[in-house]
SENU-53192 format. One line per 3 residues: number of its first residue (from 1); their letters; for each residue x, y, z of C-alpha. Coordinates in nm, 3 decimals. Each point is the difference from the previous one (the first is absolute). Layout:
! SENU-53192
NUM	a	X/Y/Z  ...
END
This chain:
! SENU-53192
1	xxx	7.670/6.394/25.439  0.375/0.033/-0.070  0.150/0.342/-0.074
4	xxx	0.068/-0.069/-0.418  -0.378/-0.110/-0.013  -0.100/0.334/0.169
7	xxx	0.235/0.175/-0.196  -0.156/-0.182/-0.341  -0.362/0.049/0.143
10	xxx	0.088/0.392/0.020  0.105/0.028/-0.330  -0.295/-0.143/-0.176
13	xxx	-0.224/0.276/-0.002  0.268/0.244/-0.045  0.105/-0.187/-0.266
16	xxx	-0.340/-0.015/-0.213  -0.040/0.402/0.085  0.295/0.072/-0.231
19	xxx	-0.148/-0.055/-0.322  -0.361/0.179/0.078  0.174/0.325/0.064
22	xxx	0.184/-0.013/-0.349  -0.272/-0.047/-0.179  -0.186/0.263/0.155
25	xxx	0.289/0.203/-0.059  -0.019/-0.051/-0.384  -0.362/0.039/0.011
28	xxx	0.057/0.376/0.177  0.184/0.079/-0.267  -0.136/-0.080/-0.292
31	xxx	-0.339/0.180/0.151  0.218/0.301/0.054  0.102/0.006/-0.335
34	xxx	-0.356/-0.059/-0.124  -0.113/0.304/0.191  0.305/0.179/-0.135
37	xxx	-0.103/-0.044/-0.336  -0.328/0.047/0.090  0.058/0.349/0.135
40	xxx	0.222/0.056/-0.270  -0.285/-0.077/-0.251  -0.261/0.237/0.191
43	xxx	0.222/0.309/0.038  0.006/0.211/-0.359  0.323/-0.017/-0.226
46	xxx	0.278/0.317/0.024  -0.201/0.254/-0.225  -0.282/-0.148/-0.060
49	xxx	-0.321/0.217/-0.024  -0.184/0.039/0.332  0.293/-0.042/0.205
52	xxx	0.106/0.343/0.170  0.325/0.157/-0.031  0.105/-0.037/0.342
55	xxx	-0.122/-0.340/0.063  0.254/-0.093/-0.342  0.334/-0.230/0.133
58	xxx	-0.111/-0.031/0.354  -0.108/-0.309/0.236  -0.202/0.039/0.297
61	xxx	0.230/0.150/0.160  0.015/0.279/-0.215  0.386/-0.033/-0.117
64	xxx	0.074/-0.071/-0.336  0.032/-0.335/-0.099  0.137/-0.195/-0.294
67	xxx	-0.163/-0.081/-0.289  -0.151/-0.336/-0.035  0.124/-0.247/-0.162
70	xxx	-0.280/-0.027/-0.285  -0.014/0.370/-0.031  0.403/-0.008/-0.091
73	xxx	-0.036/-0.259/-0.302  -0.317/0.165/-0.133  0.257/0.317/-0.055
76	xxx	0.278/-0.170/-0.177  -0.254/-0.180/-0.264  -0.183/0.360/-0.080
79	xxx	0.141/0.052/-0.249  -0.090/-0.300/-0.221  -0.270/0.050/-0.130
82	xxx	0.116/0.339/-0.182  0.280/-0.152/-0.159  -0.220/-0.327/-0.147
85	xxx	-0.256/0.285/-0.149  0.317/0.157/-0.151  0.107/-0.265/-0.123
88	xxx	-0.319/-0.153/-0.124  -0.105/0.367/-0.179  0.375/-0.011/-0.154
91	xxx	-0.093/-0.333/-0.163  -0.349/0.107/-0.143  0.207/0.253/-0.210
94	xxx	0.200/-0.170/-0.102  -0.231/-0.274/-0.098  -0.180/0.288/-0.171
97	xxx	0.300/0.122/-0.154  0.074/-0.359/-0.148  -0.390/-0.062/-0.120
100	xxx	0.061/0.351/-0.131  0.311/-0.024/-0.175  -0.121/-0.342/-0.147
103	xxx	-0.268/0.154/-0.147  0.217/0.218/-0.253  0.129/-0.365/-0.084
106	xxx	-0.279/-0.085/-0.213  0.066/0.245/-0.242  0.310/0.052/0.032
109	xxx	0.330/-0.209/-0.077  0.172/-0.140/0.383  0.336/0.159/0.080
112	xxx	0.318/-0.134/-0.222  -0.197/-0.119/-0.337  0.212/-0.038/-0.302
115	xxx	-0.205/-0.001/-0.326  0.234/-0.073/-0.305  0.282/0.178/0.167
118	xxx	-0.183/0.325/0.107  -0.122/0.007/0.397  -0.329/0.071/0.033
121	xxx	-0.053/-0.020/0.362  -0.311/0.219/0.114  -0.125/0.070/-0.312
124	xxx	-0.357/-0.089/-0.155  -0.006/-0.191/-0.332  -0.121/0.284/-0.186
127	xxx	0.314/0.174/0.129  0.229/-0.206/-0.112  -0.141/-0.062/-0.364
130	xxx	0.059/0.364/0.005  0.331/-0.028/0.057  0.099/-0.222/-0.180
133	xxx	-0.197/0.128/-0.353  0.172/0.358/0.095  0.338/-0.207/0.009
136	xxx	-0.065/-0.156/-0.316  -0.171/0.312/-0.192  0.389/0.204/0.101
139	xxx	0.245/-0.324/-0.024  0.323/0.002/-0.140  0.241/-0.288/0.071
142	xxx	0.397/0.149/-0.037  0.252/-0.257/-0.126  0.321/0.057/0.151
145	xxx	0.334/-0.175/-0.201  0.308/-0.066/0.137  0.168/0.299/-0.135
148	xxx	-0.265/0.219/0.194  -0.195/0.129/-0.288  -0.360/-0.059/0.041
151	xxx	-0.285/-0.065/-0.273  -0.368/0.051/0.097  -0.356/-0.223/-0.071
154	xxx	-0.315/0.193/0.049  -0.312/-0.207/0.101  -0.188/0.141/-0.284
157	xxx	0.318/-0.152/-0.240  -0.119/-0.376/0.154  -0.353/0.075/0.038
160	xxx	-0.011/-0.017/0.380  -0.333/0.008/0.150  -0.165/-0.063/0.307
163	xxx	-0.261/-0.343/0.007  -0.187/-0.077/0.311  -0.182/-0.306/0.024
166	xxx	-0.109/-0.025/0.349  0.295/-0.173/0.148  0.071/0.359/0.270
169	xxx	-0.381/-0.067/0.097  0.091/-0.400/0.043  0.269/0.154/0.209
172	xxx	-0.197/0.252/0.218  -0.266/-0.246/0.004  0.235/-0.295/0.145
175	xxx	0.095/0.222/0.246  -0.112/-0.024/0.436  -0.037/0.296/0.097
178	xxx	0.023/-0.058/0.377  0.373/-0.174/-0.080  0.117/0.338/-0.109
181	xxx	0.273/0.056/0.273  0.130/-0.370/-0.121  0.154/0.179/-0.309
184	xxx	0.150/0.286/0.186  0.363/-0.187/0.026  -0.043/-0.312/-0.293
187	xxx	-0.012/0.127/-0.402  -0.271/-0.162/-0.252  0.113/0.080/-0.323
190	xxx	-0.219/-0.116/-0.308  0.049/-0.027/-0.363  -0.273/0.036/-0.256
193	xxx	0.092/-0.086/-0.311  -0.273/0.228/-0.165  0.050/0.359/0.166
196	xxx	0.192/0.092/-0.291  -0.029/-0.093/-0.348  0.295/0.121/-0.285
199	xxx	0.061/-0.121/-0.312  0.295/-0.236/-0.010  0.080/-0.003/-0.350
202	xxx	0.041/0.383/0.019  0.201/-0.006/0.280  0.219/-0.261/-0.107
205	xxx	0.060/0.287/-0.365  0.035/0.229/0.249  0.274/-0.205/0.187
208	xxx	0.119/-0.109/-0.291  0.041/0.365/-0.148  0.189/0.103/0.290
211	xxx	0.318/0.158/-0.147  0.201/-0.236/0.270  -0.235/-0.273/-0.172
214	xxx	0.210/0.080/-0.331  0.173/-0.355/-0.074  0.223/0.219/-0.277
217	xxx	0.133/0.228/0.299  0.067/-0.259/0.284  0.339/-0.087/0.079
220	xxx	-0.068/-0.385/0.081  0.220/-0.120/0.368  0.245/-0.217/-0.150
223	xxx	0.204/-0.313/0.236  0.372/-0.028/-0.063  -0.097/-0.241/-0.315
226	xxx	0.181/-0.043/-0.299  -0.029/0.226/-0.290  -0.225/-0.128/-0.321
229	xxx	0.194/-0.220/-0.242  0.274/0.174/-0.157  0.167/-0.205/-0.351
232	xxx	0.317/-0.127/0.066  0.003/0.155/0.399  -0.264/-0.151/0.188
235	xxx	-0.142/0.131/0.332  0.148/0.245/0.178  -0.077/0.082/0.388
238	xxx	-0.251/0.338/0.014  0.019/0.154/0.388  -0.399/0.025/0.151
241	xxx	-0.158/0.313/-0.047  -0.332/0.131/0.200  -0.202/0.057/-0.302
244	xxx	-0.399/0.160/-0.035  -0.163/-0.223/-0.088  -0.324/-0.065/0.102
247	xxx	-0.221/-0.292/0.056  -0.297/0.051/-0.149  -0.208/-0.259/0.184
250	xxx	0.120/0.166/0.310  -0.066/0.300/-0.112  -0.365/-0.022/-0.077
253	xxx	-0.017/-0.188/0.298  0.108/0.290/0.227  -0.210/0.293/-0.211
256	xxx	-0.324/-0.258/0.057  0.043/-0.013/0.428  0.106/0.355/-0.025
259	xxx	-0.330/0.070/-0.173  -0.218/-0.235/0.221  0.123/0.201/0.311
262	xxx	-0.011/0.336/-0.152  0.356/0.033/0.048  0.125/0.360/-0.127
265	xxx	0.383/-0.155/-0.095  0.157/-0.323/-0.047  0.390/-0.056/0.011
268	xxx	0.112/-0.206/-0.276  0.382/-0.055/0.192  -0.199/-0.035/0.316
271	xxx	-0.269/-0.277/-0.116  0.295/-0.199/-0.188  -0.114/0.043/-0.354
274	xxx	0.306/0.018/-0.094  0.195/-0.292/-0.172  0.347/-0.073/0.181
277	xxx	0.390/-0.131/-0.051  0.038/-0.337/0.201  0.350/-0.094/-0.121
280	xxx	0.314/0.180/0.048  0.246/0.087/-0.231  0.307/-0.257/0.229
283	xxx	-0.295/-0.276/0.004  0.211/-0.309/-0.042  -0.290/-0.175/-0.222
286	xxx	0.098/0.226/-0.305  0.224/-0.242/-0.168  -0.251/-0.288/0.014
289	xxx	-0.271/0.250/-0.140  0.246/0.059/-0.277  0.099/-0.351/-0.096
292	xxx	-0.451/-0.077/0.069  -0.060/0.293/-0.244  0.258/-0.077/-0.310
295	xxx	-0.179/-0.399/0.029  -0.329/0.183/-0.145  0.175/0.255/-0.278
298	xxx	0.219/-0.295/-0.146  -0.295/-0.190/-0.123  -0.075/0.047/-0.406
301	xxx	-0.350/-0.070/-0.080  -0.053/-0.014/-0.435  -0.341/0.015/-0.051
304	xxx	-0.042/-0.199/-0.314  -0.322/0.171/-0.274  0.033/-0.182/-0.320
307	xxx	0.276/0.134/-0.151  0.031/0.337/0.248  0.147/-0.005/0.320
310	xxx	0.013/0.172/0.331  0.286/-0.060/0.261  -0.079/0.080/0.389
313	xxx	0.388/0.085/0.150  0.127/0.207/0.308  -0.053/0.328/-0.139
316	xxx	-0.420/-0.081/0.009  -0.005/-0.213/0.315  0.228/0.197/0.253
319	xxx	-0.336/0.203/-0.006  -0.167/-0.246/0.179  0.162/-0.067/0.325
322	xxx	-0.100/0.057/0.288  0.080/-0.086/0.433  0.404/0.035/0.143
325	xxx	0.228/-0.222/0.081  -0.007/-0.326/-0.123  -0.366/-0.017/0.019
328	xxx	-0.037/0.130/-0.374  -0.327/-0.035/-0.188  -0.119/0.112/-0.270
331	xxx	-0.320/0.283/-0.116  -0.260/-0.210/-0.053  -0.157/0.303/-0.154
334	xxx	0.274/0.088/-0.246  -0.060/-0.373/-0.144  -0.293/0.007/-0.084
337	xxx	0.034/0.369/-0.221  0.282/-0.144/-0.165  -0.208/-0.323/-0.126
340	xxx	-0.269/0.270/-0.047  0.258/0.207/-0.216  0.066/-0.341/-0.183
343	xxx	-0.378/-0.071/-0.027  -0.054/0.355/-0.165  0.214/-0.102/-0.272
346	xxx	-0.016/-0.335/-0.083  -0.334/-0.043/0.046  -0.216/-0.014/-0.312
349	xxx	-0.353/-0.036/0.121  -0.211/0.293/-0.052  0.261/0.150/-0.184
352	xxx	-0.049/0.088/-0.394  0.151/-0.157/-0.215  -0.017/-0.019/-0.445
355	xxx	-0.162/-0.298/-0.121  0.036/-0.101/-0.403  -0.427/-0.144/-0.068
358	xxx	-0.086/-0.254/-0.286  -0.109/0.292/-0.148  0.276/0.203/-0.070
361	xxx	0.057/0.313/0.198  0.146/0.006/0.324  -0.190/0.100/0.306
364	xxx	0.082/0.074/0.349  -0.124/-0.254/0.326  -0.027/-0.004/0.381
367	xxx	-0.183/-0.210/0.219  0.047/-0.240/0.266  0.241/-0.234/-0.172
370	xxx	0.368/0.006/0.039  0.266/-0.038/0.259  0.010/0.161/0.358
373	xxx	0.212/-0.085/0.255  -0.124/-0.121/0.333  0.128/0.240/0.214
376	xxx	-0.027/-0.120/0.393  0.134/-0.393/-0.108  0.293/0.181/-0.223
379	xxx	0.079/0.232/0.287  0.037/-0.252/0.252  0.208/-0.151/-0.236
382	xxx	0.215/0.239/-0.032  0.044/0.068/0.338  0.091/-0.382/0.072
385	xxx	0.250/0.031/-0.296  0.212/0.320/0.151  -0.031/-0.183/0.354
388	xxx	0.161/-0.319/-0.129  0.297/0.251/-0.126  -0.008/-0.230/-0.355
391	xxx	0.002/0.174/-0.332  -0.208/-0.171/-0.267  -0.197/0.054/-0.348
394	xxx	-0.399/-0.041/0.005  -0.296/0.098/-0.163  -0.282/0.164/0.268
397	xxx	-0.261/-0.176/0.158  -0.346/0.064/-0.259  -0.357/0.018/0.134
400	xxx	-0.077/-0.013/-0.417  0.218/-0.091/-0.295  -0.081/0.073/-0.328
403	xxx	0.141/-0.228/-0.349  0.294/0.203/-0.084  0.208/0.307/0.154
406	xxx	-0.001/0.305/-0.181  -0.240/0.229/-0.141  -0.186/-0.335/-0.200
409	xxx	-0.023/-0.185/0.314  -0.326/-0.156/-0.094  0.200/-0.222/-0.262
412	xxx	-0.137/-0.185/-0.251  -0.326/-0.220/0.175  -0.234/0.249/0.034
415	xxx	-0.395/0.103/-0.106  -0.040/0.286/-0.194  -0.337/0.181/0.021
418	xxx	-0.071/0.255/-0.245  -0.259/0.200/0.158  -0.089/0.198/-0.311
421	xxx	0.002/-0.261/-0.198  -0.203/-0.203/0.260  0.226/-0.319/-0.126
424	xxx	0.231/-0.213/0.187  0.342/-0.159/-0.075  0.146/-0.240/0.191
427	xxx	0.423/-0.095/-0.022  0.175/-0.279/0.132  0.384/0.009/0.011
430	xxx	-0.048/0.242/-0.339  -0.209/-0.171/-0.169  -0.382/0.047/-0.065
433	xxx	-0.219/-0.230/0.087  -0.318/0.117/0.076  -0.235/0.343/-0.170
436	xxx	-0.367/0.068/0.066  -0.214/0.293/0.043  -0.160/0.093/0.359
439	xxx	-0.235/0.271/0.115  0.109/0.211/0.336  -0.126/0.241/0.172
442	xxx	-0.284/0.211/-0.099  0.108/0.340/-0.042  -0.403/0.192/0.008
445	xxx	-0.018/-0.162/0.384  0.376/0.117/0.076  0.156/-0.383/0.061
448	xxx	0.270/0.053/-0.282  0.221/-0.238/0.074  0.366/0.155/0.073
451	xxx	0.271/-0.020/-0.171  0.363/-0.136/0.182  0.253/-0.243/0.064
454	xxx	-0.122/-0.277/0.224  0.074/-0.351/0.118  -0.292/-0.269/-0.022
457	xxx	-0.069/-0.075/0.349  -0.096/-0.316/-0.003  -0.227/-0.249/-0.226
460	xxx	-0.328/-0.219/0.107  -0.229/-0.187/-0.156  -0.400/0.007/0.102
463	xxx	-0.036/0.347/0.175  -0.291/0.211/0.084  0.000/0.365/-0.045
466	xxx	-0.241/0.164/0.187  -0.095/0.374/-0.026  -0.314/0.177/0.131
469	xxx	-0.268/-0.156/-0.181  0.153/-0.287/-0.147  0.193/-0.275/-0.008
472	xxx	0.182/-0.109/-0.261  0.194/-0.366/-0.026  0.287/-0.013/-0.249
475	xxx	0.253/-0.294/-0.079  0.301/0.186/-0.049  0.111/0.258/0.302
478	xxx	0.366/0.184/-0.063  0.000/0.295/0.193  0.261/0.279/-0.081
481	xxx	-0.061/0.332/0.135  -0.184/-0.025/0.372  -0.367/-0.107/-0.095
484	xxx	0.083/-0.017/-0.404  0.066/-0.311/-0.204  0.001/-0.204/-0.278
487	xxx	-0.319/-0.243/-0.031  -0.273/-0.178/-0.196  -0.339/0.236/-0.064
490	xxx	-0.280/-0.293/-0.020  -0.243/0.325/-0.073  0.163/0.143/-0.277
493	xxx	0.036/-0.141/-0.435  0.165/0.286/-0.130  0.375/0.165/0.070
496	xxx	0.209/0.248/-0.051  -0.097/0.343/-0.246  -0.147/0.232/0.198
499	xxx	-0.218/-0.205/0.233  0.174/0.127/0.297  -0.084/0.376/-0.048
502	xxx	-0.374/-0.056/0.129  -0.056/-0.391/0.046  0.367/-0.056/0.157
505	xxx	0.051/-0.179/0.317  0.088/0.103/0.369  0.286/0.059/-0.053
508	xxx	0.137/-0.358/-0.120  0.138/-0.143/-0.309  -0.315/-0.226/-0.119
511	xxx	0.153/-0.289/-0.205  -0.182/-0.249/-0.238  0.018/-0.349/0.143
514	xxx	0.287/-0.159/-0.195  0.222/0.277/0.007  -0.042/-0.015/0.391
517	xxx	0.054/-0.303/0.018  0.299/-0.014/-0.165  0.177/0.300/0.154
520	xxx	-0.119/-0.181/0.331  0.224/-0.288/-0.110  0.356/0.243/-0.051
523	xxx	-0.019/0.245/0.253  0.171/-0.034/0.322  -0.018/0.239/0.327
526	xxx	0.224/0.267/-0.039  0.005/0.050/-0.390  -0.048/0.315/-0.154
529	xxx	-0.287/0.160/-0.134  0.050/0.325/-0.189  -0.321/0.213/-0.036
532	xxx	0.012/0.306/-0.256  -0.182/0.258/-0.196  0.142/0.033/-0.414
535	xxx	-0.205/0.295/-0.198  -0.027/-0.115/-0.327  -0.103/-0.370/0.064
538	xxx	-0.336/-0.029/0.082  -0.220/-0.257/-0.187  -0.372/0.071/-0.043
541	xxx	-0.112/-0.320/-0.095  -0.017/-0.274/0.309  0.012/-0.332/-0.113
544	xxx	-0.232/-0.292/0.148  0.145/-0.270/0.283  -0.182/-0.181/0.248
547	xxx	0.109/0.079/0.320  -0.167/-0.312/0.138  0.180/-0.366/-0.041
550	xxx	-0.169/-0.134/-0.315  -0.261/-0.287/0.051  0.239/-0.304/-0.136
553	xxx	0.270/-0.033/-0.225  0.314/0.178/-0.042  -0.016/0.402/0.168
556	xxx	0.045/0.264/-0.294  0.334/0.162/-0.068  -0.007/0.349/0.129
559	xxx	-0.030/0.258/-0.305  0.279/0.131/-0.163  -0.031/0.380/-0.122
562	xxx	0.010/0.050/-0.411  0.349/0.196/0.057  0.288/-0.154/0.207
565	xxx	0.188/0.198/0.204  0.380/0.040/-0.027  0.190/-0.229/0.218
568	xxx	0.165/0.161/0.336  0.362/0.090/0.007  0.039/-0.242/0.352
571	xxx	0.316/-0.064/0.154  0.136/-0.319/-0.122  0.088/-0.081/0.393
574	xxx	-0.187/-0.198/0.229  -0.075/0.042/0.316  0.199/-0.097/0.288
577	xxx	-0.232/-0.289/0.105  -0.315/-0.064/-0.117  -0.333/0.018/0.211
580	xxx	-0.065/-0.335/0.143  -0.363/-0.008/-0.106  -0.316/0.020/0.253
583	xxx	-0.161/-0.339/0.146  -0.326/-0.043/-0.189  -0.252/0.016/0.268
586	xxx	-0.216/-0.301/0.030  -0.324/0.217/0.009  -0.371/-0.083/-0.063
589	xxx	-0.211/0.313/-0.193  -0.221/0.198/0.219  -0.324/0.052/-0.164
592	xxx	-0.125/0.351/-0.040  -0.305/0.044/0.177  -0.265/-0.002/-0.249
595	xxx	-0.042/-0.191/-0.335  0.316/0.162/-0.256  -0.162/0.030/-0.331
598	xxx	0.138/-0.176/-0.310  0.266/0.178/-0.201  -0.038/0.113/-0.358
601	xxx	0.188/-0.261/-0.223  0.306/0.072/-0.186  -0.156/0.020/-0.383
604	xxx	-0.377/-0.057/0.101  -0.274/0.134/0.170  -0.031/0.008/0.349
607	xxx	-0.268/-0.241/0.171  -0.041/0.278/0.241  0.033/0.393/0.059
610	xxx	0.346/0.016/0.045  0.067/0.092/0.405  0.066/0.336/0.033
613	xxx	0.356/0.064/0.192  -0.071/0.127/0.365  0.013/0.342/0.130
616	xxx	0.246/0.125/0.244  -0.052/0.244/0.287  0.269/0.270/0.102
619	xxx	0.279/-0.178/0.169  0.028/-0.307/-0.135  -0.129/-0.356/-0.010
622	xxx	0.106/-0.268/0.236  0.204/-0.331/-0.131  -0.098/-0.300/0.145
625	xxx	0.208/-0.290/-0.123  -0.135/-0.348/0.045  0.341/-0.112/0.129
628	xxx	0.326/0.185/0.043  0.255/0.018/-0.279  0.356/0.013/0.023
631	xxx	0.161/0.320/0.047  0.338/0.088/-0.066  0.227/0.051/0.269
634	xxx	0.095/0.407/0.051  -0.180/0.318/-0.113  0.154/0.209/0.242
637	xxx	0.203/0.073/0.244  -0.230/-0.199/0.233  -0.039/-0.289/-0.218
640	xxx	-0.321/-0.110/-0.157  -0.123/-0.048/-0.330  0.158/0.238/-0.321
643	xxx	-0.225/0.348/-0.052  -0.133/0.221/0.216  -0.279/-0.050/0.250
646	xxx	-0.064/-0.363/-0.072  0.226/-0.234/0.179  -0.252/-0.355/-0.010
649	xxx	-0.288/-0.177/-0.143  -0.222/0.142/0.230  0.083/0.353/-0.031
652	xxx	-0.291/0.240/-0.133  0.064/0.286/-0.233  0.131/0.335/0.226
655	xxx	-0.019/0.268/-0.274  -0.066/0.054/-0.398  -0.227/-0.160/-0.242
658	xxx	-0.153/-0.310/0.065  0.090/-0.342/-0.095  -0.276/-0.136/-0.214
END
């Protein structure tokens, strides 16, 4: 065997020894540190009971050793557990606390609630309905002007009281109580519109009666404007001034929050109530201003009235301008009481006025009929006129003429009813052409018919007039005086005397058939009809008419009375146009609803009991025509038919007698 084989022999087992005696190694030592910890584990912790005092700290050896490592890390974490209880018992209070606190949330109002202005926060409903009442019950609201004087408005002047209808419980009731520390830092401010109740109107007198209110006493804040019209000089520049005046809207506005909130004082300077300058006395826009205002105060308006005449110059109109610089307009306001002024005089409807009768004497009329101005078309008329910068001559826009100006402006086509008399005269263009006897109203059931000046409002053939009761179909319909008219009385064979004191009609002039008929035939929309009482002409004796269209033949001439009366003094003028006169309607007769009776012949004996005329209840009886009529254009400002309260066909009596 060679020496390297020896040598490689020799290190075998040497070789595999090597790794045994490391891992025998690491096997000794992880037993010794078992049995360390085992020892370790069997011996009693520093301190703990049963161990004796001079046994504490020391090894078998008896020399103080170290503490072990478990022992030192069970003494740094010792101390734990204390501070988690403290912790965890400062958290039940205050979870306590909170549940606590949240509880006084359910009847009481969270931290920063506004209530109409006042803060309520913490306080129970009933608490605050006390305050507020005791706020109300002692209130008084001072009005500080801008001079510094002050004015004062008691709650008992405007009636303040406190209402409360439920809307703090809605509140309280809306609220979560738990949430309470939510509102600590954010505001809820609520307005109900019902805490407090005043009455406006007497706080607007009391505003209003404020001395500082005192439109007589303010000293208006003027621009640099130029100065009203002056003859022969113009407009002169005026330097701005401040002023006092108020605005009233404003004003009321202000007093209103300040009584809403309870507020004790109000500032008028400080809430802006006051009106103020906005142009300068070196305001370059003067001159155009000037030259804008002297276009509206050169205009001549002549009102033409007949033969009377009213001219509209500078010395009026300067009145009415209004704005700065060259935007110039003009008081829309001011207008429309001039054409008021102008309607107050030239008007004639519903004005008195002396009217000659075929009888004689004089007596004085009013009524619907006449002229009258239509005010809103005339005033925008005007206005367009003085914008245009044009003088001119014109008559006024009318809602109503009459025949004629002057006092006899019903002129000389008219129907004269003699109430007395209970007869009927009928002129056209002067002359007479028609007489006959009616009967009116009954007096004993208080229908009288009244006496006036009216226009006929329209004219139709075939209407029904209907009243509680009854219905009664005539062939003549020529309405005057709302629910009155002229027509045929089918029920009736005797006229005029005194009929109408106890047998009179609704109200209505009854008419026998042929005179009707032919006042049907000359009347026109529009004409008058002039209604009067004359002592001294009553007739006792009524004469006999049918008032129903005779069976065949030629209708009988209405009845002339035994003594004629004198012919009017009319005006020998005509009218400025006359009447275009209604369409006749193309109308079919409504039947009454049950079987009419037959009339009493004129000279014979009735076949039948005559019909007796309808009653009336209070208020009226309705008009049901069987087809609309024409109906004259105006009556009023508004337009619609002539006299009051009945503008169509269709219309139904509003007040007075009946119709039938």
């Amino acid at each position: 065997m060679s020496e390297d084989q020896k040598k490689l022999q020799d290190s075998g087992p040497e070789h595999e020894k090597r790794p045994v005696r490391r891992s025998r190694s690491r096997e000794a030592a992880a037993a010794a540190r078992r049995a360390e910890k085992e020892r370790a584990a069997s011996e009693p912790a520093a301190g703990a009971p049963g161990a004796a005092a001079g046994e504490q700290g020391k090894g078998d050896s008896g020399f103080p050793q170290k503490p072990a490592g478990g022992s030192r890390e069970k003494s740094r974490t010792a101390w734990l557990p204390a501070l988690a209880g403290f912790v965890g018992v400062l958290l039940c209070v205050g979870i306590a606390f909170y549940v606590y606190a949240a509880q006084a949330y359910k009847t009481v109002f969270f931290p920063n609630t506004v209530i109409n202005g006042a803060d309520v926060s913490d306080r129970t409903v009933d608490e605050v309905k006390a305050a507020f009442s005791a706020g109300a019950d002692r209130y008084r609201l001072t009005v500080v002007a801008r001079d510094g004087s002050g004015e004062e408005i008691t709650g008992q002047d405007i009636g303040l009281h406190t209402v409360f209808d439920g809307g703090l419980e809605k509140i309280l009731e809306a609220q979560n109580p738990y949430r309470w520390v939510f509102h600590l830092r954010t505001p809820r401010v609520y307005q109900i519109g019902t805490m407090l109740k005043w009455d406006e109107e007497a706080l607007a007198r009391e505003v209003n009666g404020l001395e500082c209110m005192d439109e007589s006493a303010m000293v208006r804040p003027r621009d640099a404007y130029l100065s009203d019209y002056i003859e022969g000089r113009g407009y002169e520049v005026v330097p701005e001034e401040e002023g006092t005046a108020l605005k009233a809207d404003a004003v009321q506005t202000a007093a209103s929050a300040a009584v809403r909130s309870l507020d004790p004082e109000i500032s008028l300077e400080e809430l802006g109530c006051y009106e103020k300058p906005s142009v300068r006395s070196d305001d370059p826009g003067l001159a155009a201003e000037r030259d804008a205002r002297n276009r509206y105060v050169n205009v001549t308006v002549t009102y033409t009235f007949g033969d009377r005449t009213e001219v509209l110059n500078g010395s009026r109109t300067h009145e009415w301008l209004t704005g700065a610089g060259t935007d110039i307009a003009l008081d829309e306001t001011q207008i429309a009481e001039y054409v008021s002024e102008l309607a107050k005089t030239y008007n004639t409807a519903y004005k008195p006025r002396a009217f000659k009768t075929s009888y004689g004497p004089t007596v004085n009329v009013s009524g619907s009929y006449g002229w009258r101005i239509n005010q809103k078309e005339e005033a925008a008329q005007l206005k367009g006129i003085l914008e245009a910068g044009e003088s001119v001559t014109r008559e006024p826009i009318y809602s109503q003429t009459a025949a004629a100006h002057g006092d006899a402006d019903y002129g000389n086509t008219y129907a004269e009813v003699n109430l007395t008399a209970q007869h009927l005269l009928f002129y056209k263009d002067g002359n007479k052409i028609l007489e006959s006897d009616f009967v009116s109203g009954n007096v004993s059931k208080g229908h009288t018919t009244p006496a006036g000046l009216y226009s006929l409002t329209y004219k139709q053939r075939d209407a029904v007039l209907k009243g509680e009761g009854y219905a009664s179909p005539v062939k003549y319909w020529m309405p005057f005086n709302g629910g009155i008219g002229f027509h045929d009385a089918s029920w009736r064979s005797s006229f005029g005397g005194s009929i109408y004191k106890t047998g009179g009609s609704h109200g209505c002039v009854n008419m026998p058939y042929a005179a009707a008929k032919e006042l049907y035939e000359n009347v026109y929309a529009g004409m008058p009809v002039i209604c009067y009482n004359l002592p001294g002409t009553e007739s006792k004796a009524p004469t006999k008419a049918s008032g129903r269209p005779p069976a065949g033949g030629q209708a009988a001439q209405p009845t002339k009375p035994a003594t004629q009366p004198t012919q009017p003094n009319v005006p020998a003028t005509q009218p400025g146009g006359q009447a275009a006169q209604p369409t006749q309607p193309n109308v079919q007769p409504t039947q009454p609803g049950g079987q009419e009776t037959q009339p009493t012949q004129p000279g014979g004996q009735p076949t039948q009991p005559p019909q007796p005329e309808p009653t009336q209840a209070a208020g009226g009886p309705e008009i049901t025509p069987v087809e609309n009529g024409t109906t004259a254009a105006g009556g009023g400002d508004s337009g619609g038919g002539y006299g009051p309260a009945f503008g169509s066909a269709q219309s139904t009596e509003g007040g007075g007698p009946g119709v039938s």
